[in-house]
C-alpha positions as CSV (number, residue, x, y, z in Angstrom):
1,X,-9.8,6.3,3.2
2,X,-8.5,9.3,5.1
3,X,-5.2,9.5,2.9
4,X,-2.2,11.4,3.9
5,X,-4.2,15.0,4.0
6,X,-6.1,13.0,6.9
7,X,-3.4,11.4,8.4
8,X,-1.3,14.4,8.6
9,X,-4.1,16.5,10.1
10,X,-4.5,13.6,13.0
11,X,-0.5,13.5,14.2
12,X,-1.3,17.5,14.5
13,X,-2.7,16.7,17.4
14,X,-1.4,17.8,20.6
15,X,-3.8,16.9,23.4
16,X,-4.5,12.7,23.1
17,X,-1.1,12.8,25.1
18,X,-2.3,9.3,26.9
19,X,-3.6,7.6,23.5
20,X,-2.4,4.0,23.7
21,X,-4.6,2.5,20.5
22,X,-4.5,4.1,17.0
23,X,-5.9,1.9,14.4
24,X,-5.6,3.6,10.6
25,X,-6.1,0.3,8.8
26,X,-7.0,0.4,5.1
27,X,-6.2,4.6,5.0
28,X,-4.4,4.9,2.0
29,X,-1.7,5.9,4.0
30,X,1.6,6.3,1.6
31,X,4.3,8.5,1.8
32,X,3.6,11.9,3.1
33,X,1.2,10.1,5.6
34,X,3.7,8.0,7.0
35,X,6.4,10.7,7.3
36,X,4.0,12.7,9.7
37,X,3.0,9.5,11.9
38,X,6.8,8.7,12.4
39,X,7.2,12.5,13.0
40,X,4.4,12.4,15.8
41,X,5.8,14.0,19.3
42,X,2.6,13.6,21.1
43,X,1.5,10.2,21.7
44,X,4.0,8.6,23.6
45,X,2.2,6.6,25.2
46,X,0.9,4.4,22.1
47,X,1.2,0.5,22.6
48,X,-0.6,-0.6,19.5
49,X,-0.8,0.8,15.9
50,X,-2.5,-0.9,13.4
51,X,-1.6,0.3,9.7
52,X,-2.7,-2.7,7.7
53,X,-4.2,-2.6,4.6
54,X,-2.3,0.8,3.2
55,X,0.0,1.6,0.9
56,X,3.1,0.9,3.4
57,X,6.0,-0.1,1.0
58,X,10.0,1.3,1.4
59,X,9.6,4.6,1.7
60,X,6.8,4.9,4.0
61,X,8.3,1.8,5.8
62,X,11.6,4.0,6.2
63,X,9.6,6.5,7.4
64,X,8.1,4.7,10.5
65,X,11.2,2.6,11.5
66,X,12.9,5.6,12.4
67,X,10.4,7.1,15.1
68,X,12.0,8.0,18.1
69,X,9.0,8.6,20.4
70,X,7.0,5.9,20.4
71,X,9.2,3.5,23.1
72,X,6.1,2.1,24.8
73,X,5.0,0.5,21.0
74,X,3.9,-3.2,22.0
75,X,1.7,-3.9,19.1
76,X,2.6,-3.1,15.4
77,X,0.4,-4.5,12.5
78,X,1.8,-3.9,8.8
79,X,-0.9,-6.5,7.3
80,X,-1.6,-6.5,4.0
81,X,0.8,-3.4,2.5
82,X,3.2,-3.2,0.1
83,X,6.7,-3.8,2.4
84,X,8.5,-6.3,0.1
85,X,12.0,-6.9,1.1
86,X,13.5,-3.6,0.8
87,X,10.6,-2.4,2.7
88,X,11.1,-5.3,5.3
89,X,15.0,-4.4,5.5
90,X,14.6,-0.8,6.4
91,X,11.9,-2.0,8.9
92,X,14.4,-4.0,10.9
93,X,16.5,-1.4,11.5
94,X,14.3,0.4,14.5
95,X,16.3,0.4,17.2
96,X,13.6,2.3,19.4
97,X,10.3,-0.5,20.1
98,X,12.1,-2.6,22.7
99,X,9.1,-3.3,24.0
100,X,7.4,-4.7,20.8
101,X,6.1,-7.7,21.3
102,X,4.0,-8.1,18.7
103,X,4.7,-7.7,14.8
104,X,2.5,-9.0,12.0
105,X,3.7,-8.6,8.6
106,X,1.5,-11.2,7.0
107,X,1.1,-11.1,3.3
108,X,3.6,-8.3,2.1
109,X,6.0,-10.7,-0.2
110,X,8.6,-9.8,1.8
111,X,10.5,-13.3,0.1
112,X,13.6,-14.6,1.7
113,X,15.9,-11.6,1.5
114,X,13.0,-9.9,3.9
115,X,12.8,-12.6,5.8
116,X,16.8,-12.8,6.6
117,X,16.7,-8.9,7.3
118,X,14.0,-8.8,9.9
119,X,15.4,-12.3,11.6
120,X,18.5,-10.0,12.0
121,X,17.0,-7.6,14.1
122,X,18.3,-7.6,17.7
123,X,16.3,-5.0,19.3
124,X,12.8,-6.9,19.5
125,X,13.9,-8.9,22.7
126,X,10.7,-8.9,24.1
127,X,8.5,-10.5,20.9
128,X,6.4,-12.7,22.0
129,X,4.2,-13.2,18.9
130,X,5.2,-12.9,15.2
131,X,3.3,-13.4,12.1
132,X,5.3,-13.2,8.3
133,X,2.6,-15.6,6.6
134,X,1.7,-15.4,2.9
135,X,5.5,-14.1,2.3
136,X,6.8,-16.3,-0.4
137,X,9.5,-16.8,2.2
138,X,11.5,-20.6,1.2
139,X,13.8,-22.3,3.0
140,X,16.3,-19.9,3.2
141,X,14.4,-17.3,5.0
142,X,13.0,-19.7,7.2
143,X,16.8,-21.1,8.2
144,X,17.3,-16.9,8.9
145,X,14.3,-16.8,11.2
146,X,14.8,-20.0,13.2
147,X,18.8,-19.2,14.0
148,X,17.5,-16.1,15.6
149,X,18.7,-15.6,18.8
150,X,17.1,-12.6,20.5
151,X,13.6,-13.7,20.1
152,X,13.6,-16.0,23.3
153,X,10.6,-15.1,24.8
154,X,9.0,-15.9,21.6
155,X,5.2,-18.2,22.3
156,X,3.4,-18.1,18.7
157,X,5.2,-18.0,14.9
158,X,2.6,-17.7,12.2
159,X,5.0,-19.3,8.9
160,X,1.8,-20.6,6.9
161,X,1.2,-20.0,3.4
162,X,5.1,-20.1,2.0
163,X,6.8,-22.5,0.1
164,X,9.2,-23.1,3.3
165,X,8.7,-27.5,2.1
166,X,10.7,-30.4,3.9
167,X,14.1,-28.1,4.1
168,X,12.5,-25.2,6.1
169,X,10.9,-27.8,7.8
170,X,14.0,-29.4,9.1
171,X,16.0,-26.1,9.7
172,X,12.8,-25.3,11.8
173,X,13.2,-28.1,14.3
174,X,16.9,-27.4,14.8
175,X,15.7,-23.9,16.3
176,X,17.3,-23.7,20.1
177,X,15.9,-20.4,21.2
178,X,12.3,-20.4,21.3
179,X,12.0,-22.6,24.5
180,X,8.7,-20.7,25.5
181,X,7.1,-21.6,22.0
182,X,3.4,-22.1,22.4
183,X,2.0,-22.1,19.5
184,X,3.3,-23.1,15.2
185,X,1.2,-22.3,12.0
186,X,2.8,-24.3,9.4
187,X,-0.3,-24.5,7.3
188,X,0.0,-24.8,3.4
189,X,3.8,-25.1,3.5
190,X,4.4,-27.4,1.0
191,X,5.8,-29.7,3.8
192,X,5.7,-33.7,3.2
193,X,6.3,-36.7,5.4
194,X,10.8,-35.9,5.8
195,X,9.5,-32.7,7.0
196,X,7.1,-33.7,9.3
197,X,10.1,-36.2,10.6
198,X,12.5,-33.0,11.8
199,X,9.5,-31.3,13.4
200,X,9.0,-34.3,15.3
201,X,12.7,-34.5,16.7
202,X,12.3,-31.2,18.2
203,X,12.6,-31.4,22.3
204,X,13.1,-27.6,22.9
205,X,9.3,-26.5,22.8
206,X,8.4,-28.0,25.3
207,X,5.6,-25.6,25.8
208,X,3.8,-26.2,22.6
209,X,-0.1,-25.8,22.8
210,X,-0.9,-25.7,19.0
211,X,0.4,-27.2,15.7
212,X,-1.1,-26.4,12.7
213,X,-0.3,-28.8,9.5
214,X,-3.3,-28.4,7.6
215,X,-2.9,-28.8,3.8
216,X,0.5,-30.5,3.5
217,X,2.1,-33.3,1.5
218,X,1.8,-35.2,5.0
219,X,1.7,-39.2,4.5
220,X,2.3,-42.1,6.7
221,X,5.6,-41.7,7.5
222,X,5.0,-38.1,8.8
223,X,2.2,-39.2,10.6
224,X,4.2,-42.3,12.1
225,X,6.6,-39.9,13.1
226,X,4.5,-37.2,14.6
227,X,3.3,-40.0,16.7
228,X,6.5,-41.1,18.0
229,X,7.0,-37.6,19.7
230,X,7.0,-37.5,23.7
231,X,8.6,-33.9,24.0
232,X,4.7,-31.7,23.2
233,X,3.4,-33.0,26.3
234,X,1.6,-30.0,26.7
235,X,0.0,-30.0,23.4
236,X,-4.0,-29.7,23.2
237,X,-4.5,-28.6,19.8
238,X,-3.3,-30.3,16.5
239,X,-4.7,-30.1,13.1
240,X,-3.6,-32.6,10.5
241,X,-6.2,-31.3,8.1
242,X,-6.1,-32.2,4.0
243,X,-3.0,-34.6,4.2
244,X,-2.9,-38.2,2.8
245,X,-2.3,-39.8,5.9
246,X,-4.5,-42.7,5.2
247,X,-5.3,-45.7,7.3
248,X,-2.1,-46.8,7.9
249,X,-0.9,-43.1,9.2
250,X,-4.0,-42.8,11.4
251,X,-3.2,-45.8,12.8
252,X,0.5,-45.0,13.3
253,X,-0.8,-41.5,15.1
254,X,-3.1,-43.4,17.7
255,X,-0.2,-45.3,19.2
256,X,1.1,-41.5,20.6
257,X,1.0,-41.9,24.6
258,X,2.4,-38.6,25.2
259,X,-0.1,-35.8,24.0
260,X,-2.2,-36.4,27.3
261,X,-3.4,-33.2,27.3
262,X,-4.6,-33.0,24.0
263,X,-8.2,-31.6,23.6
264,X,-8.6,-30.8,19.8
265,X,-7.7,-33.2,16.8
266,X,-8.4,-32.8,13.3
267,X,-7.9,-35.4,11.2
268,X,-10.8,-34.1,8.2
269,X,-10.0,-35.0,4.1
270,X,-6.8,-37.6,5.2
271,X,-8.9,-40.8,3.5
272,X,-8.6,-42.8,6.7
273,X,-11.6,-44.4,5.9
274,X,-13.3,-47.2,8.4
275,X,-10.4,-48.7,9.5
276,X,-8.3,-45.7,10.5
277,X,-11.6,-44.6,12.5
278,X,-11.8,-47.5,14.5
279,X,-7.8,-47.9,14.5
280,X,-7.9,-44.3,16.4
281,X,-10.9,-44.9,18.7
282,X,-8.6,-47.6,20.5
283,X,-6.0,-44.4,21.9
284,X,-6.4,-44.6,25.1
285,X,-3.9,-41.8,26.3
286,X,-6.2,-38.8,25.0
287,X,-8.3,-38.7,27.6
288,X,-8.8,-35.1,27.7
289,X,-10.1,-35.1,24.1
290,X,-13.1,-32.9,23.6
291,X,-13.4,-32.5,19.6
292,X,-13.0,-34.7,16.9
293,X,-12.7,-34.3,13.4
294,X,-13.0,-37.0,10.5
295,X,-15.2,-35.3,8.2
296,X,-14.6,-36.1,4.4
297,X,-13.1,-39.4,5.3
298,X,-15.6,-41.5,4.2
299,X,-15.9,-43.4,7.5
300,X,-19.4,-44.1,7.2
301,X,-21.8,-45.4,9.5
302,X,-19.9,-48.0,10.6
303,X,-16.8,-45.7,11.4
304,X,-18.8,-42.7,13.0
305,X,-20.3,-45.7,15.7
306,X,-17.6,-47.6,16.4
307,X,-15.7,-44.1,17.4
308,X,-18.4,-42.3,18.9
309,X,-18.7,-45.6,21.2
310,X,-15.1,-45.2,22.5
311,X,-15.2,-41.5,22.6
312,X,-19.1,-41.0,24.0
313,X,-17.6,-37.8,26.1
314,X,-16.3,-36.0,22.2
315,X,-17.8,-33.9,19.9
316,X,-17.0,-35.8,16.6
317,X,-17.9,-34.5,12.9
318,X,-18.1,-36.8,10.5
C-alpha cells in the first residue's frame, strides 16, 4: 500500500538502469501513480510489470498505454483493477510493447465493447499468452477476439468465467489464426452440448495440450461430439468437470481413438454412475493415461474395481 506518493518516489530512480522485474501489485496505484510509471526514462530494460490489484481504471490506464520507453515489456499483468471498457480501449492503443507477449486482464469487466477494442490491437504480434477471464465478455466480444488476425503466435487463451454460451462457442471454433494454440480455458462459460459441437469441428489447433470445460451445460451430445474429434492429437489434458454427461456421454467419449497422448482426464460430478465407469475402462487408445478422475459419480465399489482393473498403471479418485 505504497500509493502514488510511493510510487512516484520509486520511477525517481535513476540508477536500476538494468531492472527487468517490477512487481507493484495491490499498491493503490491510481492516477498520479500511474502518470509517473508511464513517465519513467530509466528502466528500459523492464520485461515484466505486474500492477494487479490497484486502482488501474481509464485514466491511469491512459497513462501507461502511452509509455514510450519501455520497448523490451514482455510481461504486463493488469489483474484485478478497475479497466472496464473505456479503460480496456485506451489500453489497446500502445503502439510501443511489440514485444509483449504476455497480457492478463482477468477480472476488470472489461464486457464486450473491451473485449472488441483490445482484439483490435495490431501491435501485439508477438502474444503468446492472453488471459481476459471474469470479463462479462458474451458472444460478441468473443466473435471480436477469435477473428483476430495478428495474434498468430498465440499458445494459451484464458476465456473462462463469461457468459460467452453455445454462440461464442461456435464463433470460437471458426478461429483460423491461432494455429500454435496450446492451451483453452473455457471453464464456466455457460456453454451446452451445440457448443461443445463447434469446438469439436475445429482442425486448426492442431497443437492443443489442454481443454478446460469444467462447469458447463455439457450433455451427451457434447460429449458424443467431443469424442468424435481426430484433429487434438496432441492433447494430454482435458477436464470435463460438473457437466451432465451421464452414462450415455461417458460412453460416447470412450470411443475417441485419437487423443493418444492424453495423460489427464477428469470426468468428476458428470453422474456417469457404474456403467459409464466400466463403459470408459474399455478405451483402449489412452494408453498414456496417468490420472483419472470420477469422483462424485457415484460409481461405487463395483465401478472404482472394474476401472482400476483396466487402468492398474492410473491414479484414479473416486
Amino acid at each position: 500500500m505504497i500509493g502514488d506518493e510511493g510510487i512516484t518516489a520509486l520511477t525517481k530512480n535513476t540508477t536500476w538502469t538494468k531492472l527487468a522485474t517490477l512487481d507493484l501489485m495491490c499498491n493503490n496505484i491510481e492516477v498520479e501513480g500511474a502518470s509517473a510509471l508511464s513517465k519513467n526514462t530509466t528502466w528500459a530494460n523492464l520485461t515484466t510489470l505486474d500492477i494487479s490489484c490497484n486502482n488501474v481504471g481509464l485514466e491511469e490506464a491512459s497513462a501507461l498505454s502511452k509509455n514510450t520507453i519501455w520497448t523490451n515489456l514482455t510481461t504486463l499483468n493488469l489483474r484485478d483493477n478497475w479497466l472496464d471498457a473505456k479503460g480496456a480501449n485506451a489500453l489497446s492503443k500502445n503502439t510501443i510493447w511489440t514485444n509483449l507477449t504476455s497480457l492478463s486482464i482477468t477480472e476488470n469487466t472489461i464486457g464486450d465493447e473491451g473485449a472488441i477494442a483490445i482484439s483490435k490491437n495490431t501491435t501485439w504480434t508477438n502474444l503468446t499468452d492472453l488471459d481476459i477471464s471474469w470479463n462479462k465478455i458474451g458472444a460478441e466480444g468473443v466473435s471480436a477476439i477469435s477473428k483476430n488476425t495478428t495474434w498468430t503466435n498465440l499458445k494459451t487463451l484464458n476465456l473462462s468465467e463469461n457468459d460467452i454460451g453455445d454462440e461464442g462457442a461456435f464463433e470460437i471454433s471458426k478461429n483460423t489464426t491461432w494455429t500454435k494454440l496450446t492451451s483453452l480455458n473455457l471453464f464456466d462459460s455457460n456453454i451446452g452440448d451445440e457448443g461443445a459441437s463447434a469446438l469439436s469441428k475445429n482442425t486448426i489447433w492442431t497443437n492443443l495440450t489442454y481443454l478446460e470445460l469444467r462447469s458447463n451445460s455439457i450433455g451427451v451430445e457434447g460429449a458424443d461430439a467431443l469424442g468424435k474429434n481426430s484433429t487434438w492429437t496432441d492433447l494430454t489434458t482435458l477436464d470435463l468437470s460438473s457437466n451432465g454427461i451421464g452414462a450415455e456421454g461417458a460412453s460416447a467419449l470412450r470411443k475417441n481413438t485419437s487423443w493418444t497422448n492424453l495423460t489427464r482426464l477428469n470426468l468428476s460430478s458428470n453422474s456417469i454412475g457404474v456403467e459409464g465407469a466400466s463403459a470408459l475402462s474399455t478405451n483402449t487408445s489412452w494408453t498414456n493415461r496417468a490420472t483419472l478422475d470420477l469422483g462424485n459419480n457415484e460409481i461405487g465399489d463395483e465401478g472404482a474395481n472394474v476401472v482400476k482393473t483396466r487402468w492398474s498403471s492410473a491414479k484414479i479418485y473416486v
